[in-house]
N, C-alpha and C positions, 0 to 999 in steps of 0.2 A: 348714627347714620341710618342707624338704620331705621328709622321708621315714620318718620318721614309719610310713606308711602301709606305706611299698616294701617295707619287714623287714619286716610282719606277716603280710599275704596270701602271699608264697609260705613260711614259716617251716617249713611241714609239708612243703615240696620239698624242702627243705633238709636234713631228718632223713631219712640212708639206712637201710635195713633194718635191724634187730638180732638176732641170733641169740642162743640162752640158751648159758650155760657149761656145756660139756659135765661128766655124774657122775665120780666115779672110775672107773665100769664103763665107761664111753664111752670115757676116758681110756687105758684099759688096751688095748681093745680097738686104740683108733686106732694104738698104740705099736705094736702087734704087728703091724700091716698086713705080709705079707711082700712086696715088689716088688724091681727088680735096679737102677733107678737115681733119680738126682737126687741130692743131698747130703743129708745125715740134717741138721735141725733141731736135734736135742736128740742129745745122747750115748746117751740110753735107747730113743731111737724108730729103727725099722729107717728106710731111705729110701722115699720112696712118689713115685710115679709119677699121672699120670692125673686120672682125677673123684677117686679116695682122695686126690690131695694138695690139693685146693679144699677137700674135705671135712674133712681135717686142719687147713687154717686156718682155716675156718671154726668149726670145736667149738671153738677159742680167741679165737673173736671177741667180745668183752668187752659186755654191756649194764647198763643201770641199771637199779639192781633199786629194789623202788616207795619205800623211803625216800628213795634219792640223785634220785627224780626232781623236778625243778623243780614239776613240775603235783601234785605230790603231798603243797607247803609248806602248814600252815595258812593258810585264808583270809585272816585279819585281817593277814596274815605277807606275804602277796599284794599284798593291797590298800596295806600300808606301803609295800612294794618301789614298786607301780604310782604311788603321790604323791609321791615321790621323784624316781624317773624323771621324770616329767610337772614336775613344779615345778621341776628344774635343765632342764629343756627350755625351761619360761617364762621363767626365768632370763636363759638365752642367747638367748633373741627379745627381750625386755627390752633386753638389753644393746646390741644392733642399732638401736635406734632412741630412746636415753633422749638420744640427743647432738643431737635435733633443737630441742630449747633451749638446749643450751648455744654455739652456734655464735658467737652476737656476743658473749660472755664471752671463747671461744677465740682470736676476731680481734680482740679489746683486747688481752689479757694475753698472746696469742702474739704478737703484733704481726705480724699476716698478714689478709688480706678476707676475707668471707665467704663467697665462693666457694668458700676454698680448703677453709674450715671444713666446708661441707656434707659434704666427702669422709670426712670422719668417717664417717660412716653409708655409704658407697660403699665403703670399703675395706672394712671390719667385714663389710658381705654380699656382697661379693668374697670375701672368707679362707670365709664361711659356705659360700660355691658350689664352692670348692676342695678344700676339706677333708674331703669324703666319696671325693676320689679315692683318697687313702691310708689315711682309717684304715678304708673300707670291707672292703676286703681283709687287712688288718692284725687286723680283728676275726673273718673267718674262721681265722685260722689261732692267735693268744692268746686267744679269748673276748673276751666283752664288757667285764666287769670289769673289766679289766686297763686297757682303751680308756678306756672312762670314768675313773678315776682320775688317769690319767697325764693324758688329755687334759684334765679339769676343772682339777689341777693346774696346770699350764700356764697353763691360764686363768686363774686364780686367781694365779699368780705376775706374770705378762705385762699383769694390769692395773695395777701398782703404776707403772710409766713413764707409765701413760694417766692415773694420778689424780693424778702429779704431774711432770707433765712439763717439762725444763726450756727445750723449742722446738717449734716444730710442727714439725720433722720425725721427732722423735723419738714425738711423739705420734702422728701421721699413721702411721708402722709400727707399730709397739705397736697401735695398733690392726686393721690386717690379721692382725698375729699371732693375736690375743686371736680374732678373727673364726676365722682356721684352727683355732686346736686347741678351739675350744668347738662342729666342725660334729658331734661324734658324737653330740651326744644329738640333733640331726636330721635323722641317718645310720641310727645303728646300734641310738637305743633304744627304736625301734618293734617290733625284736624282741623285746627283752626279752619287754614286756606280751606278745604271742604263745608267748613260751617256756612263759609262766606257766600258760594257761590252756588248756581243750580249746576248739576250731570252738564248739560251741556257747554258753558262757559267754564267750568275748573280746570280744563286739561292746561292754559297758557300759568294760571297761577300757580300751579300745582308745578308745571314742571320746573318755573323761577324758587319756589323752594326745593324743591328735590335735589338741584343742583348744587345746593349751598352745603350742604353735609360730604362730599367728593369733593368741592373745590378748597373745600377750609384746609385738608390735611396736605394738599400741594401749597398754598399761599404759606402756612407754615414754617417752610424752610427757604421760601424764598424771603420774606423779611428778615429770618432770624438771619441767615446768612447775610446781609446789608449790615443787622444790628453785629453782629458778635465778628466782625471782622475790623470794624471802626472803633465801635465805642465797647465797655464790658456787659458782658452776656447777662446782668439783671435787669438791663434796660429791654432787654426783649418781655418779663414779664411786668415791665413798669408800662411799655408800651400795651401791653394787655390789659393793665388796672386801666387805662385812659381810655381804651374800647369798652369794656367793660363798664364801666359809669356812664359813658355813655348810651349803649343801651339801655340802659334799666332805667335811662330815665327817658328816653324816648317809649317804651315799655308801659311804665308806669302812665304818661300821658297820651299816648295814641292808643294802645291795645284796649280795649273790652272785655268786656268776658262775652262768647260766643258761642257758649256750649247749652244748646235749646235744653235739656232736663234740667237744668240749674237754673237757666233764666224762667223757666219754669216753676220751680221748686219757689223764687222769690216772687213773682206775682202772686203766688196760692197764699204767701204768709203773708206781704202785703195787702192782700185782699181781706183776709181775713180780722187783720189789724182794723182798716178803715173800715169796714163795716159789720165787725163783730159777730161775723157770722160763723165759725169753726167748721163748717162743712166745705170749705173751697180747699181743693185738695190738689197735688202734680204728683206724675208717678213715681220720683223721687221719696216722697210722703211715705210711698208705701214700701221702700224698701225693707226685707226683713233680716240680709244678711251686714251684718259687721265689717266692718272698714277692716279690724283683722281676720277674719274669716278672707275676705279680698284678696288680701297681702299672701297669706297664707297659699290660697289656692294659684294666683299670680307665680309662687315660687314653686310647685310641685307638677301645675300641671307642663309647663314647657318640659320640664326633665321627663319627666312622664313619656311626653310625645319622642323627644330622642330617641329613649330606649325603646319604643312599642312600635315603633310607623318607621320603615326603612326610608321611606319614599321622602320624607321630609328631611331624614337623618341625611340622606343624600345630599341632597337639595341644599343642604345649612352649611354641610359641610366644603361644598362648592363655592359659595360665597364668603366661608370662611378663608378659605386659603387663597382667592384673591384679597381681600385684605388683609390677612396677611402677608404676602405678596410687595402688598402696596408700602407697606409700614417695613417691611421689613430694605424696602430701597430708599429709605430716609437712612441709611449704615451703606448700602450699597456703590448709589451714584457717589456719594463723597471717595467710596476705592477705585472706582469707574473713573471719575470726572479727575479728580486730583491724582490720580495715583499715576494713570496713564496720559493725562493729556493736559497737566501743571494747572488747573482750576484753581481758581484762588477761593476762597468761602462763599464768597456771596456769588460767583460767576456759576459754582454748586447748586447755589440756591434756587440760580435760574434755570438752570439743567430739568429742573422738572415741569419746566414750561410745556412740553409735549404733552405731556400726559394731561396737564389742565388741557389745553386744547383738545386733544380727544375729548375729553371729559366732555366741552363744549358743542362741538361736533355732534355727540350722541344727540345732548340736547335739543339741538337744533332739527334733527331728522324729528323730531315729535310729529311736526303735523301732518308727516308722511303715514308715520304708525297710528295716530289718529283715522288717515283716510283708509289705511288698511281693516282696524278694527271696525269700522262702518260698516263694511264689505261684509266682515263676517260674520257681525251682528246681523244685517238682513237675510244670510244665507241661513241661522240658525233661528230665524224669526224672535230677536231680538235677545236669544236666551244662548250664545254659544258657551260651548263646555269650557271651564278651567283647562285646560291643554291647552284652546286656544292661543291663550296669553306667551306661550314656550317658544313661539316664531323668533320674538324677539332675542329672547334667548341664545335660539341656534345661531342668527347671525355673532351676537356676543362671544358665544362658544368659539366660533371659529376665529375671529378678529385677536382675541385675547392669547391663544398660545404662536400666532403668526407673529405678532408683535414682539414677545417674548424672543422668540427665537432670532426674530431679526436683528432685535437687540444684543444677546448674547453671540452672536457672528459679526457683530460691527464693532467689540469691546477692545480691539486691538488698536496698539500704541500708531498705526501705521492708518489707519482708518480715521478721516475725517470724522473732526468731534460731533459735528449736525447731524450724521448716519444716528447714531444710536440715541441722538433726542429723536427724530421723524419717526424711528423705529416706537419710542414710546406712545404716540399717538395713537395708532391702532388699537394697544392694550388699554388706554385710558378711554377709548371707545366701548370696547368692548366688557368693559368694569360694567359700564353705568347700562346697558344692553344687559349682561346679567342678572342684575338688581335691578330692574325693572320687573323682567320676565317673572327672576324668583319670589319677589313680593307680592305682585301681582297674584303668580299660582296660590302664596301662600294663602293669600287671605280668602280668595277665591275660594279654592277646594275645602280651606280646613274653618269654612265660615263659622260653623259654629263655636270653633275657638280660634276665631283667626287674633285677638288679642295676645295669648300663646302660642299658635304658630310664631308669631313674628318675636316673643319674648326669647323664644328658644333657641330662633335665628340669629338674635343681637346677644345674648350669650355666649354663643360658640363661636360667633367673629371677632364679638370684643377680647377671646380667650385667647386665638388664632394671631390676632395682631398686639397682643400682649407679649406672647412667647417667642411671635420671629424673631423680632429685633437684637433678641438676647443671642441669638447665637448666629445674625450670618456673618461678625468678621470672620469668624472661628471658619466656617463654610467659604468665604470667597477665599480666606487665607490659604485655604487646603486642597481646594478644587479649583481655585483660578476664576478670576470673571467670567470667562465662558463657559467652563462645568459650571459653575454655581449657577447663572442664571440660565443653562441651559438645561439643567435638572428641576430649577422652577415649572420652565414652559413645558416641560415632558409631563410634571404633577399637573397643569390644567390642560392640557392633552389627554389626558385621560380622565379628565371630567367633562370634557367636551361634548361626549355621546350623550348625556344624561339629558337633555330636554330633545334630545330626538327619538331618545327608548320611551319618555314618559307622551310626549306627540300621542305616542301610535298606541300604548299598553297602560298609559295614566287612568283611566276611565276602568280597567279591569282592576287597578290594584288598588283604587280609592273604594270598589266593593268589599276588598279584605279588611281595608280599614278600619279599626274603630274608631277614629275619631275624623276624617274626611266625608266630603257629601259624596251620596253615590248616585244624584243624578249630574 
């Protein structure tokens, strides 16, 4: 889920300068440069020395011309690509939490407690939090394309052990796996929709994928709860093999690859094929570090920033513990809804319809926050600071533990059942208001490694809604639905302040930084 965002905002960093291909006359000229050393490139061209040999490579530096560019597909071509993306994105959030009904099926028919069962959901966004390590870097260097396939793939292969498993340990892996190779559409294909469109038209696409990574982990339990109350709990992942195929092969025929260095990288070798020429080059050509060196650095520098930059540790650690939060009420509503007020499974399932709805809601204020960030673009001549973006934030901040609370005061057997879903909306509001804001800051401040900012982030969330789950019966058991959930909203109660401390003092402490901009 998380990231979504990460690719998008810096996507235009990412695209280095392009030079046009030089005419035949340019061509002729550059050959004939006379100078007395370096090694001749081509059999035809004298050797060139100096700014003439930058300038030599450069008249062969390859760009896209306006058919081959991505931002230049038909609309309707666009909008296919972007529902695609965003739908195998729901897909894989879906898949993350559709097993919070099936748990006492799996501790009958696996012959194991249900303890062991909840880890279903813990491993699955475990593999979720890991899996942007490699294919993040993997997708700089193949395209996107390529990522998604193989990885859907995978996914799509690696469920068939999970829908029919013949033990829970076999099921228990298969599912981390399935969790690893399904993180790239909430890694890598937030860029796409960026590929797609120009600064000014991405905000409507952008925010129809963002959505889909929050709305999966609610749609989750509200199918499985239908499937595992009627028929047996493997049809909830049989009905996932039947999503699953078909994406990938809508994937496979609609999607592209959209990622300009790569589509790059393959005109320079194309070109160089059909006309023999070896000096047509992209700046992929020139990379000199190693896909493991990538991997490598992908895994040390997030933990890096944890431990070295408070500011961020903060920051992660705040979006961590609403999703965990969130995962950890796929255990909760079922003692809320069934315990106190006789829910049958699937009536469960719809209980988390609030929280989609906020979730919706958030969305829907975009083009408000749109006409606000305009405002403050003009007021800071078009350059306003990383703080900026935390406005969002504070509304989040506040919205998130009000809802909690209200929630946690309406959990009584005597309190109409609609109180504490309505009560959920505000929090599912103010979820996607925080993940906006903190994304946003991430990439923003910590631009130069904002690929790491955001690895560091889906690390310690994926960590955070790994371990809730495991222990809040033990928690509702012992504190009661309104201690429990009202010790929740007291922990983001007091992470509430943190984008109105950073508002006002973010600008001072991105100087202490090492690794944030400081202007």
């Amino acid at each position: 889920m998380d990231s979504k965002i990460s690719e998008s905002l810096p996507a235009n960093a990412e695209k280095q300068r392009q030079q046009t291909l030089p005419s035949d006359v340019e061509k002729q000229q550059l050959r004939g440069a006379d100078v007395e050393k370096a090694p001749s490139v081509h059999p035809s061209a004298k050797t060139i020395v100096g700014s003439d040999q930058a300038k030599f490579q450069d008249a062969f530096r390859v760009e896209l011309d306006a058919s081959e560019d991505p931002k230049q597909l038909p609309t309707l071509r666009k909008w296919a690509i972007v529902i695609v993306i965003s739908v195998s994105a729901l897909c894989t959030a879906f898949a993350s939490s559709c097993a919070s009904f099936t748990e006492d099926g799996i501790a009958r028919d696996l012959h194991t407690v249900r303890e062991v069962a909840i880890l279903s959901i813990s491993l699955f966004v475990e593999g979720l939090g890991m899996g942007p390590l490699v294919t993040g870097p993997l997708s700089e260097l193949y395209g996107r394309n390529i990522i998604y396939r193989v990885s859907y793939f995978l996914f799509f292969v690696f469920t068939w052990p999970v829908a029919f498993p013949p033990d829970i340990a076999t099921f228990l892996v298969f599912r981390f796996i399935t969790g690893f190779c399904s993180s790239a559409f909430l890694s890598v294909a937030g860029g796409s929709v960026s590929d797609l469109f120009e600064n000014r038209k991405v905000a409507s696409p952008m925010a129809i994928y963002t959505i889909s990574p929050f709305l999966g982990p609610i749609l989750g339990p509200l199918v499985s709860g239908f499937i595992c109350q009627n028929v047996d709990w493997r049809w909830v992942y049989r009905v996932l093999l039947i999503w699953q195929f078909a994406m990938l092969s809508l994937l496979i025929l609609i999607v592209p690859e959209t990622y300009e260095p790569v589509l790059l990288k393959r005109k320079a070798a194309k070109l160089r094929k059909t006309t023999g020429d070896n000096k047509y080059w992209a700046p992929l050509d020139k990379r000199d570090k190693s896909i493991s060196r990538s991997i490598l650095e992908s895994i040390y520098v997030p933990f890096e920033l944890l431990l070295y930059d408070r500011m961020a540790l903060l920051l992660d650690i705040w979006t961590a513990l609403l999703l965990g939060i969130l995962y950890l009420a796929f255990q909760a509503f079922p003692i809320i809804f069934e315990g106190k007020h006789g829910f049958s499974m699937q009536q469960t399932g719809l209980s988390f319809i609030g929280i989609g709805v906020g979730m919706i809601i958030a969305v829907g204020c975009q083009p408000l926050w749109n006409r606000y960030n305009a405002r403050v673009r003009k007021r800071y001549n078009g350059n306003p600071p990383p703080e900026a973006g935390l406005v969002v934030g504070q509304v989040g901040g506040i919205l998130a533990p009000i809802g909690l609370f209200w929630l946690a005061f309406t959990t009584y057997r005597g309190v109409p059942w609609i109180v504490p879903i309505i009560a959920s909306v505000p929090f599912g509001t103010g979820i996607v208001f925080i993940f906006t804001s903190v994304f946003t800051y991430l990439v923003v401040a910590y631009r130069p490694i904002a690929a790491s900012a955001m690895a560091s982030n889906s690390a310690l969330r994926s960590t955070f809604a790994a371990v809730f789950p495991l222990f809040a019966g033990q928690m509702y058991d012992r504190l009661g639905t309104v201690g429990a959930t009202a010790l929740l909203a007291g922990l983001t109660t007091l992470m509430a302040p943190l984008p109105f401390i950073y508002y006002r003092i973010g600008h001072r402490l991105r100087q202490q930084s090492r690794f944030a901009v400081k202007t």
